[in-house]
C-alpha positions as CSV (number, residue, x, y, z in Angstrom):
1,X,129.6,128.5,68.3
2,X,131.5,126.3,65.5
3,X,134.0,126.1,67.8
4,X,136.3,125.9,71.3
5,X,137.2,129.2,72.7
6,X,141.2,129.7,72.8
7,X,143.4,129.3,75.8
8,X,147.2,128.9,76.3
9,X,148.4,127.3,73.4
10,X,150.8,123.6,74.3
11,X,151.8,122.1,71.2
12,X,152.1,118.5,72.6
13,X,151.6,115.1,70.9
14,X,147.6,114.2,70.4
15,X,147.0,110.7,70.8
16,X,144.8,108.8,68.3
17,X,143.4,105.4,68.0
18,X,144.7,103.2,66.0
19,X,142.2,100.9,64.8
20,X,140.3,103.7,63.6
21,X,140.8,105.3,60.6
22,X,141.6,108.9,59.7
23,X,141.8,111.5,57.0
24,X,145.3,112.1,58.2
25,X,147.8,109.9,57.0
26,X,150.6,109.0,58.5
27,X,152.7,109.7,55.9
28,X,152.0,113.6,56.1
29,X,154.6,115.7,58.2
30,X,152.2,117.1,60.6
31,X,150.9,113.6,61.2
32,X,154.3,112.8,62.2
33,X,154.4,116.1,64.9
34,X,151.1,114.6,66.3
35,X,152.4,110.9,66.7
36,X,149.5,109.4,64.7
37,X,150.5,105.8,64.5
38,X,152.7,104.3,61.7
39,X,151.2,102.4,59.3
40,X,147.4,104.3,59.0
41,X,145.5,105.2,55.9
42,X,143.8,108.0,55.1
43,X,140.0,106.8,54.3
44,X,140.2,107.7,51.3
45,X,143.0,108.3,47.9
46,X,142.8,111.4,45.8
47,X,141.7,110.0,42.2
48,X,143.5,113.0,40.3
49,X,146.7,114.8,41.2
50,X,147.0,118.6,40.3
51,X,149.6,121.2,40.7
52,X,149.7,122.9,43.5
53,X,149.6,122.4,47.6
54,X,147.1,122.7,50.5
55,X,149.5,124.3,53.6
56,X,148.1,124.7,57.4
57,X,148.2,128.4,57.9
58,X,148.6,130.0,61.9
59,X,147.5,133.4,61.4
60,X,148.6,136.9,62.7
61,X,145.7,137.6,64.6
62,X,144.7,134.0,65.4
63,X,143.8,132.6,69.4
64,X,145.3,129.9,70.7
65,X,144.0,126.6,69.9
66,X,143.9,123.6,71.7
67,X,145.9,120.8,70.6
68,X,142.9,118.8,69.1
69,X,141.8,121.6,67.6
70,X,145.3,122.1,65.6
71,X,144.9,118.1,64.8
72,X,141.5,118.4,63.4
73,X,142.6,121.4,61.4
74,X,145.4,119.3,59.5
75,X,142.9,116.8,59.4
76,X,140.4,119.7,57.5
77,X,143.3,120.6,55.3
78,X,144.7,116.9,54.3
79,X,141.1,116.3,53.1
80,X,140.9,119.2,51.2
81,X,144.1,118.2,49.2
82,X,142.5,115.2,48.5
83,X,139.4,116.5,47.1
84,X,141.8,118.7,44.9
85,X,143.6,116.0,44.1
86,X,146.8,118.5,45.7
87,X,149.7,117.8,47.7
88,X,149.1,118.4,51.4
89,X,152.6,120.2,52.5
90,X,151.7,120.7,56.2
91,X,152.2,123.9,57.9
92,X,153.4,126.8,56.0
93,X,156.4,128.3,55.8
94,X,157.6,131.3,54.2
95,X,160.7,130.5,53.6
96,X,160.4,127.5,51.1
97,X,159.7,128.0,47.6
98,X,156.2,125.9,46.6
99,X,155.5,124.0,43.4
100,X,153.0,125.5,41.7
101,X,149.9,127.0,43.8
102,X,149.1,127.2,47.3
103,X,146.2,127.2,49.0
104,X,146.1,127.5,52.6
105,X,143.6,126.7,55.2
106,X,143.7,129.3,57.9
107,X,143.3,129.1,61.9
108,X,141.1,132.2,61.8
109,X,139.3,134.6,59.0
110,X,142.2,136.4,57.1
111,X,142.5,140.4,57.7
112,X,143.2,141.8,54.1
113,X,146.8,143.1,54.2
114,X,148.0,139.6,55.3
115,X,145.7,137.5,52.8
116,X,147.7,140.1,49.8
117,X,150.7,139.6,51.3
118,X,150.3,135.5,51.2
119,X,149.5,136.1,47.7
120,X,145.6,135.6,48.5
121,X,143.2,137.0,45.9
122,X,140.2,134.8,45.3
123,X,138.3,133.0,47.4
124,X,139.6,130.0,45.6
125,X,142.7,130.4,47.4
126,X,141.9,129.4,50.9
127,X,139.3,127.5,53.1
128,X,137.9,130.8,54.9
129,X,137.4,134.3,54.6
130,X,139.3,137.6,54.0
131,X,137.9,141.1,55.7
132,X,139.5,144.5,55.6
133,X,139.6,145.1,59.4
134,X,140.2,142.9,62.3
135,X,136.4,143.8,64.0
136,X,134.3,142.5,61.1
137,X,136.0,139.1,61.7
138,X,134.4,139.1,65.1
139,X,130.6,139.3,66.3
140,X,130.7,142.7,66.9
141,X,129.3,143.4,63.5
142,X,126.5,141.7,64.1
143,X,125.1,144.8,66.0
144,X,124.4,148.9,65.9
145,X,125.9,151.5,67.8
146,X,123.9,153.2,70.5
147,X,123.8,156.5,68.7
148,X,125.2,158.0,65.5
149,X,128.3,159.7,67.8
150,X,129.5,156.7,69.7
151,X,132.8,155.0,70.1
152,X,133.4,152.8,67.0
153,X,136.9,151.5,65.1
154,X,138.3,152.8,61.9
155,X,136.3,151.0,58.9
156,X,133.1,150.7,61.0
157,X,130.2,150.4,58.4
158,X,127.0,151.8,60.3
159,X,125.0,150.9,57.0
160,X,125.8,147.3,57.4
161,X,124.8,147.2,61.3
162,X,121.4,148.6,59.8
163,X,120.8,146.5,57.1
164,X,121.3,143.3,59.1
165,X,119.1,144.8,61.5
166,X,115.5,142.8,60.8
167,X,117.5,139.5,60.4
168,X,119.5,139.5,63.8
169,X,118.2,139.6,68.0
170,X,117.7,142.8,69.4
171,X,120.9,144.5,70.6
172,X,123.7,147.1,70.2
173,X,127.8,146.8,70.2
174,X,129.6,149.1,72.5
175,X,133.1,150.3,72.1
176,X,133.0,152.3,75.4
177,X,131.8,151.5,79.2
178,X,129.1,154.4,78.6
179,X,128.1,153.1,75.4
180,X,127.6,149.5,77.0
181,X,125.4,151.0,80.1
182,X,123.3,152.7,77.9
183,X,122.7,149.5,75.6
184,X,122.1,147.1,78.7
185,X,119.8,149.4,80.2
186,X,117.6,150.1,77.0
187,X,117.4,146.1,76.5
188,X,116.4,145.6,80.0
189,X,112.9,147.1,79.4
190,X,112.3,144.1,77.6
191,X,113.7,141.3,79.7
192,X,117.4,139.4,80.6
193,X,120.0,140.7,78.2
194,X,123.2,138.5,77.4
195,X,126.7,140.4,76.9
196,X,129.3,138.4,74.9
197,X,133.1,139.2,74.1
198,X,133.5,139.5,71.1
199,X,137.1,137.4,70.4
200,X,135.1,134.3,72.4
201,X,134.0,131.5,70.8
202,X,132.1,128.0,71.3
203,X,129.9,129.5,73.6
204,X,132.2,130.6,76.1
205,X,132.9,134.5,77.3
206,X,128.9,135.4,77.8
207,X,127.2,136.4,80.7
208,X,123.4,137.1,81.0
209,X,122.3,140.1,83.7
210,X,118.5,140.3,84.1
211,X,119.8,143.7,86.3
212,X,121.1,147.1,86.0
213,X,123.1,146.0,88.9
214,X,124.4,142.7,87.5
215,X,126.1,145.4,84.1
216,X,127.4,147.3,86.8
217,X,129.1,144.1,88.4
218,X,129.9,143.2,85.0
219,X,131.2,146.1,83.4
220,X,133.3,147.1,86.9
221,X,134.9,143.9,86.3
222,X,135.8,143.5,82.6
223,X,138.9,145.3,81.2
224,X,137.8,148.8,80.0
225,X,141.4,148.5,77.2
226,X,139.2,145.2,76.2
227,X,136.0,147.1,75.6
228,X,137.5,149.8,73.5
229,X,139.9,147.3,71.5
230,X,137.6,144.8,70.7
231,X,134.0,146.1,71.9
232,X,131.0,144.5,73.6
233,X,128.0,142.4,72.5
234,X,124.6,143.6,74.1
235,X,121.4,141.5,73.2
236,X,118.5,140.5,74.0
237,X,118.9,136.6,76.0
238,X,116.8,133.8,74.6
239,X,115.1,130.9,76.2
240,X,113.9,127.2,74.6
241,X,116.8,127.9,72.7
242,X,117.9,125.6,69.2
243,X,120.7,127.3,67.5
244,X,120.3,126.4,63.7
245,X,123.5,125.9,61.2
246,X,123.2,127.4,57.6
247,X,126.1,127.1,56.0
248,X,128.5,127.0,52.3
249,X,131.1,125.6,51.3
250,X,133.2,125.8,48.1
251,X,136.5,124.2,46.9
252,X,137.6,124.8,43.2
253,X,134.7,124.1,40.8
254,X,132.3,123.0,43.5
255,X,129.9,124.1,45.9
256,X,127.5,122.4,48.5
257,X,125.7,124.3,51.4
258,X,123.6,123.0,54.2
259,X,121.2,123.6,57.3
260,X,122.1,121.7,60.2
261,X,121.7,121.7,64.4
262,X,123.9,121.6,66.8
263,X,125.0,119.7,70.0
264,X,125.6,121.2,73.5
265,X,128.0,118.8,75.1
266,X,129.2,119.2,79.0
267,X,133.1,119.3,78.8
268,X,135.2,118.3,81.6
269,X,135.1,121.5,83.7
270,X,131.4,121.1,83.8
271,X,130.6,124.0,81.0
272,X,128.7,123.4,78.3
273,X,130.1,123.7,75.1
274,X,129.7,123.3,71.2
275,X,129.5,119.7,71.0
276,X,129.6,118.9,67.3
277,X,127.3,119.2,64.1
278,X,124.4,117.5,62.3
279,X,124.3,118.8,58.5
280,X,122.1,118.3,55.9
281,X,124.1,119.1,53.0
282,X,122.7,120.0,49.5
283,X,124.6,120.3,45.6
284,X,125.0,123.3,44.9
285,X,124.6,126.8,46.8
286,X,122.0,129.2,48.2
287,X,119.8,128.7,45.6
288,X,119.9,124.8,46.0
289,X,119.5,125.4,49.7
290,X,116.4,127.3,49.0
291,X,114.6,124.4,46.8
292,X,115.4,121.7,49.5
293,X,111.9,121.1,51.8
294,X,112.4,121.9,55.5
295,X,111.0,122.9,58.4
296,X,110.0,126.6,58.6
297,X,111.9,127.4,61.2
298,X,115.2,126.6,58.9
299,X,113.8,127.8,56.1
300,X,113.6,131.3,58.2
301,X,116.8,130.9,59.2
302,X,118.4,130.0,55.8
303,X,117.3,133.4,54.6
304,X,118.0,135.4,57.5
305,X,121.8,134.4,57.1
306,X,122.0,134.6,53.5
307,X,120.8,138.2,53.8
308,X,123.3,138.5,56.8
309,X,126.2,137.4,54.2
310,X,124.8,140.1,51.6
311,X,125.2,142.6,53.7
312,X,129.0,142.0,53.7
313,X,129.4,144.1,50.6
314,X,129.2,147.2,52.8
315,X,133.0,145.6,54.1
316,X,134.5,145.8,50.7
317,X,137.4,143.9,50.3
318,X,135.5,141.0,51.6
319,X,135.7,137.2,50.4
320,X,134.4,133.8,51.4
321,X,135.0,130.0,50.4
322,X,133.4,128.5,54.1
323,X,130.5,129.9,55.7
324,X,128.7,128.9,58.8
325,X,125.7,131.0,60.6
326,X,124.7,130.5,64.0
327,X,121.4,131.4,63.9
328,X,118.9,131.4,67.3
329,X,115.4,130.5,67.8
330,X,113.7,130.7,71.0
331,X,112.0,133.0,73.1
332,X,112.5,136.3,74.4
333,X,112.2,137.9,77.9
334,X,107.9,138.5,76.9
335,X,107.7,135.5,76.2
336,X,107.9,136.3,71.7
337,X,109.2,133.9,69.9
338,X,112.5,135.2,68.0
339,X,115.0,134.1,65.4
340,X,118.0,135.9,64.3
341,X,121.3,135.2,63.4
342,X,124.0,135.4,66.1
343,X,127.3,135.5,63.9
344,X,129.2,134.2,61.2
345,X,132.2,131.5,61.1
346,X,134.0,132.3,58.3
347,X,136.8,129.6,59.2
348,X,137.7,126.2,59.3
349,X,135.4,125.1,62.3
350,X,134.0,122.3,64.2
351,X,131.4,121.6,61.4
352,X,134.3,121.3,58.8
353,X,134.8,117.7,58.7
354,X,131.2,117.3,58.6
355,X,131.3,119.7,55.4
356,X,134.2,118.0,53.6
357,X,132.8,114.8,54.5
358,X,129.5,115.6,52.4
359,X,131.3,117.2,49.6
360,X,133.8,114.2,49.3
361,X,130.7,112.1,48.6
362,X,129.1,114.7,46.1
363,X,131.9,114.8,44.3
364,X,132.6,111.0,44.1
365,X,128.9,110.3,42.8
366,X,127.3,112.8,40.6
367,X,123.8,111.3,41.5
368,X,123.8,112.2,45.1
369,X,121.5,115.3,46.0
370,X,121.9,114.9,49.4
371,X,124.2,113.7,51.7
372,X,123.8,114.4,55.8
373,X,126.7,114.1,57.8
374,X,127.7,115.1,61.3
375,X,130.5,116.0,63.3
376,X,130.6,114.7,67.3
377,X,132.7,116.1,70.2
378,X,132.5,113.7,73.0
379,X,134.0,114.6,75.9
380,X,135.5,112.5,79.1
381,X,136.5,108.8,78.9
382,X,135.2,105.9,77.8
383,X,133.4,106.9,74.9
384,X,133.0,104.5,71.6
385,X,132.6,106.0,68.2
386,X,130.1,104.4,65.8
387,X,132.1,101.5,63.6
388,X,131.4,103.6,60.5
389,X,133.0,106.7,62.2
390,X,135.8,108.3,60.9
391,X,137.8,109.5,64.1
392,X,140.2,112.6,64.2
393,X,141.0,112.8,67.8
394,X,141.2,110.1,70.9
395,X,142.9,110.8,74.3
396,X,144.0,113.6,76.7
397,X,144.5,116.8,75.3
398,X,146.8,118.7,77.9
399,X,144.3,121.6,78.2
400,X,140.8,120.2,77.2
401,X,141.5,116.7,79.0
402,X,140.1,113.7,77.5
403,X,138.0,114.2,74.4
404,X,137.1,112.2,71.2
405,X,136.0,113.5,67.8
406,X,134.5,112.1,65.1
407,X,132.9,112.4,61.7
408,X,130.4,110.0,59.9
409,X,127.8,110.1,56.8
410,X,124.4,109.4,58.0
411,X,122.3,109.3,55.0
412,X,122.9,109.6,51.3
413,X,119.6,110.3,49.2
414,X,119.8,110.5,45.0
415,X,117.9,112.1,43.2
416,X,114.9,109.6,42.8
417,X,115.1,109.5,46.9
418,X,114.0,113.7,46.4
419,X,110.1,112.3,47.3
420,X,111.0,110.6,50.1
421,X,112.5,113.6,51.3
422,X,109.9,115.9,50.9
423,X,107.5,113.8,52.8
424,X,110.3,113.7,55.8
425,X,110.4,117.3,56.1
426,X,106.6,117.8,55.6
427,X,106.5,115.7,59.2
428,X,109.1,117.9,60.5
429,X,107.2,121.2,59.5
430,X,104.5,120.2,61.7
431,X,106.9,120.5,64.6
432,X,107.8,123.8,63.4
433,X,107.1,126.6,66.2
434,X,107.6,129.2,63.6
């Protein structure tokens, strides 16, 4: 999920407590759009200033966002300028001339003309991704075709839908009504399938059919322009479901990445949504990910995603600096137990301040191993953050209504803690189901 799915976009004032602090200062120009209060620090100084700025950046192809989504975005990118020691500039704008470099932290993953044109060549450059064709930013990746002569956009890699094929759920992506029948009824056989659009996000635009009948309703329904623009997600549907977070992260010379769970919060239509994040955050990358004792059930998923990212290299022209996997464990319509990775997040998300949060306190104690961190979405009134919270958002956003969000560090563990550790996730292995 990582995420809210996008709606009509109102660009109106967010309002934010005051007694809390946040890792947007008031200071900043895009503080000053949001009406944070006068007066409020950011929770923390950069200790070395570089050349260079860290700019907001609304992409081409980007959804709408809800307005605490665009807060907690600044709030992403005034953090990262203070890791980098950097100016934070605010939004972009093309016509001003920056000191010195820029790097920008993107709404959405970058397609590659735009990235070159921004001047975007490593993955140095930006908090996110770059790919060479607007599908492979999506889920539909994730996927094969039905056949070898279906539907299917220019740039289409059939040899990266295959080699991801042992690490993801059963399933197909369909470019064509046809192509989606033929999918739906082929994962029938083996219990309820779930269709998901492919531009949704946070858990929204799915719908599970345990019926020929229910695709027919479905598919009569959805916009066939839709289908053939963007595709269709057909897979098999899971039960007992815990969706595991494997992610990476990298800003300039440093690099943590982290296995995590996630929330399922209500929201106040009644849906239930991505809620937030609970990381357990590592130095270094994959392979430091790999040493770290957990459950078997992450440890599964760790390596599905990391060969789900390999795979990328079939997309050349591909880059990434963030990384988050959704990866799901449950069971299947048999009753099998399954895990497989449902798609990537190759931008900013809601697990981002949670991310930035853990790398802040690697980088300001080289002792730290591991730091676990979390990132909360609470939604209706009358909710209280923890006193060691840092909060990012507090009121009524116009479209979501009232919501609160928060980040806080939970544990820190050095390296003489790595013991105690191991003994903590030998208990949790025994509550492993894989």
């Amino acid at each position: 999920m990582d995420g809210n799915p996008p709606l009509k976009p109102r660009y109106l004032p967010a309002p934010v407590d005051p007694s809390r602090p946040s890792l947007l200062s008031a200071s900043s120009a895009l503080a000053k759009s949001y009406g944070l209060a006068k007066g409020r620090t950011s929770c923390a100084e950069p200790w070395t200033m570089s050349d260079g700025v860290v700019v907001v950046y609304f992409s081409r192809l980007g959804g709408s966002m809800y307005t605490h989504e665009r807060v907690t975005l600044s709030v992403v990118a005034e953090a990262i300028a203070q890791i980098k020691g950097a100016k934070f500039a605010g939004l972009y704008d093309r016509a001003k001339s920056y000191s010195g470099n820029v790097f920008f932290v993107p709404d959405d993953t970058l397609v590659l003309d735009e990235a070159s044109c921004l001047g975007i060549r490593l993955p140095t450059d930006l908090f996110g991704a770059v790919v060479p064709h607007p599908f492979a930013k999506t889920k539909a990746i994730t996927h094969r075709l039905v056949d070898p002569s279906a539907d299917r956009p220019e740039g289409w890699s059939s040899a990266y839908a295959e080699m991801v094929q042992d690490v993801v759920l059963p399933g197909y992506t369909a470019f064509g009504v046809e192509d989606a029948r033929t999918a739906a009824a082929r994962l029938l056989s083996t219990g309820p399938i779930r269709i998901k659009e492919p531009l949704a996000a946070g858990g929204a635009g799915h719908t599970v059919a345990t019926t020929i009948d229910e695709v027919e309703a479905f598919l009569e329904a959805f916009p066939e322009a839709a289908i053939t623009a963007h595709g269709l997600v057909v897979e098999s549907n899971l039960r007992d479901v815990t969706t595991v977070s494997i992610g990476q992260i990298t800003i300039d010379d440093m690099t943590i990445a982290y296995h995590g769970t996630q929330r399922v919060a209500t929201n106040n239509a009644g849906c239930r949504v991505y809620g937030g994040s609970a990381l357990v955050c590592v130095r270094g990358g994959w392979k430091a990910l790999a040493r770290l004792p957990m459950p078997g059930a992450v440890r599964l998923a760790a390596v599905q995603a990391k060969l789900y990212e390999d795979a990328m290299r079939e997309y050349p022209g591909f880059m990434v600096s963030r990384r988050n996997y959704d990866v799901a464990q449950g069971l299947d319509g048999k009753g099998r137990r399954r895990s497989g990775v449902l798609e990537a997040s190759w931008r900013s998300g809601g697990a981002s301040t949670a991310e930035l949060a853990a790398l802040r306190e690697f980088a300001q104690d080289p002792t730290l191993q591991v730091v676990e961190a979390r990132a909360v979405k609470l939604f209706g009134r009358g909710h209280e953050a923890p006193r060691n919270a840092v909060v990012h958002y507090r009121g009524d956003d116009p479209d979501d209504g009232p919501i609160t969000r928060y980040t806080m560090v939970t544990r820190k563990l050095k390296r003489n803690d790595a013991d105690h550790y191991a003994r903590h996730a030998a208990m949790l292995e025994t509550t492993s189901a894989f």
